[in-house]
N, C-alpha and C positions, 0 to 999 in steps of 0.2 A: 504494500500500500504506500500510497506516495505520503510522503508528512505535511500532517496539518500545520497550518500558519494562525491557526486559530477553531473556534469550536462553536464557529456559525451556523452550519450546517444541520443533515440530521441526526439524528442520536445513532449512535453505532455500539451497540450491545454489547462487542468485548473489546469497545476500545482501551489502551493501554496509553500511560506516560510515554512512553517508547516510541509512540502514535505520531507527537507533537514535533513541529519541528524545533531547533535549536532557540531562536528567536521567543517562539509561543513556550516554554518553558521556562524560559528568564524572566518572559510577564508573569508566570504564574509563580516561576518565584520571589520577585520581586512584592507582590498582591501580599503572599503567604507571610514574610518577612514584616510588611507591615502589621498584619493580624498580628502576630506573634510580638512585636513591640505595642502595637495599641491596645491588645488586651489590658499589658498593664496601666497603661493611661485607665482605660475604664475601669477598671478593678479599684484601683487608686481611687477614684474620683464618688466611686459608689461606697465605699469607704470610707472619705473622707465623709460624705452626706449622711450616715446612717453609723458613725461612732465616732466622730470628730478628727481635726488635722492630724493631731500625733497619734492617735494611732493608726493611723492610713502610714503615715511617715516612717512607723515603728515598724507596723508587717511589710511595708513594702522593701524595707530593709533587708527583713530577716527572707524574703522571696529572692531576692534576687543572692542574696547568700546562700542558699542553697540552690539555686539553678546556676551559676556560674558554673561550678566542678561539672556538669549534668551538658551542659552548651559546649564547653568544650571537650569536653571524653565525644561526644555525640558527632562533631565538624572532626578533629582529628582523626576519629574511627574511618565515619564517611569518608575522609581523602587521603586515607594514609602518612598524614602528618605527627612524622614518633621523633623530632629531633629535641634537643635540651637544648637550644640556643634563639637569638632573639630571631633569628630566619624564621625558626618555626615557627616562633609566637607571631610573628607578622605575617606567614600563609597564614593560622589558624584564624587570625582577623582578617583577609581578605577573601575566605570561605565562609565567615561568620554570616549567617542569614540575622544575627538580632544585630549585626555592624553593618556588613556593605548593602543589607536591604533595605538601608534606610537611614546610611550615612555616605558621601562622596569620602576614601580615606587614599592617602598616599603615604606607601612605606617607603621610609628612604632608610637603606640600609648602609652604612657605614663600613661595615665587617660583619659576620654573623652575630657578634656578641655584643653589637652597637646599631642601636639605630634611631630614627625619629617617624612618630608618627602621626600625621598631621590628618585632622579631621577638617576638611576644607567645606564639609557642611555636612549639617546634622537636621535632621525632620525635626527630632525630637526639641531643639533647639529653636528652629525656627516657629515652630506650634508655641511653644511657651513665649516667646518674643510675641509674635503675631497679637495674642491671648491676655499680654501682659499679666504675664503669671512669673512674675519673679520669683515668690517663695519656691516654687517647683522648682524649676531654672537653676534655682541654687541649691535644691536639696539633691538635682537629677546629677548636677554638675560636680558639685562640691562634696556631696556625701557618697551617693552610689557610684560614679565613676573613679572618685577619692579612694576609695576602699574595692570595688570590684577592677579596675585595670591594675593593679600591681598583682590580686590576687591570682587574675588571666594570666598573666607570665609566670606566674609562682606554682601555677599547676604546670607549668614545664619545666622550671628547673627555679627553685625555691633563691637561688644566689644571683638574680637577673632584680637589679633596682631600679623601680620605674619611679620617675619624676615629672612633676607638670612645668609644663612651659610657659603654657596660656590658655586660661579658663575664662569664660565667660562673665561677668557681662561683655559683647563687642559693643562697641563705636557706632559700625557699619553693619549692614546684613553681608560687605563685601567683605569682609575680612574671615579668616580661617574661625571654624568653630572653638576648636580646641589642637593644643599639639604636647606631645609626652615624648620623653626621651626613655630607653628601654639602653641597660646598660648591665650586660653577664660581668661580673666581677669574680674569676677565678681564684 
């Protein structure tokens, strides 16, 4: 069967993944990507409405502390990424569906054991801007990125020190979201 460019057409009984072609696969991981980040927005927000700020702020914490280890055993698995250095940890984020589907990121790598990683836009980012939801903003920026991007490279090799460069609030909507320096220290 020749591959779909998309799923206009009529229903097809044993259609498969395998179906679509490379492009209609992207959209649909790209879509999925989103889900998978905006759930938490809603979760959050229904939370927030029916038990107050801090504790929407407290479990959203404690979710994403234990989905971390879970996201990346899960993308590493799927793409065969076993190394202990900061290469891995920057394929594992450029595989990442809760990162590159729904953040523009550039790895610059250095040496394997050194690199920078620049989030040149973020949805997540720009929604809270858009929304003027700075406490978010600051909690999404400042607190879970604070504490889950050191911990992402630390599930690869525990002596890899990650540093911010620059966090949010920006200036401009044109300027980079955010960027972290990733540094294996043998």
């Amino acid at each position: 069967m020749e591959e779909l460019s998309d799923y206009s057409g009529e229903l097809k009984r044993d259609i498969k993944l395998q179906d679509f072609s490379k492009d209609a696969l992207v959209r649909l991981w790209v879509a999925a990507s989103k889900l998978y980040i905006g759930i938490d927005g809603v979760w959050t927000t229904v939370v927030r409405e029916k038990y107050g700020e801090q504790a929407a702020l407290d479990l959203d914490t404690e979710v994403w502390r234990r989905n971390t280890p879970l996201e990346v055993q899960r993308v590493r698995k799927a793409m065969n990424i076993w190394g202990e250095d900061v290469a891995a940890v920057f394929k594992c984020y450029q595989c990442d569906p809760g990162v590159t589907g729904v953040a523009e990121i550039d790895c610059e790598l250095k040496n394997n054991n050194h690199g920078i990683l620049t989030f040149k836009r973020c949805l997540s980012l720009e929604y809270f801007e858009r929304h003027g939801d700075t406490a978010m903003q600051k909690f999404a920026c400042e607190v879970i990125d604070m504490n889950e991007i050191p911990k992402y490279a630390h599930l690869f090799n525990p002596k890899i020190k990650v540093k911010p460069l620059k966090l949010p609030p920006r200036q401009s909507p044109d300027e980079i979201a955010c960027q972290w320096e990733f540094r294996l220290e043998r």
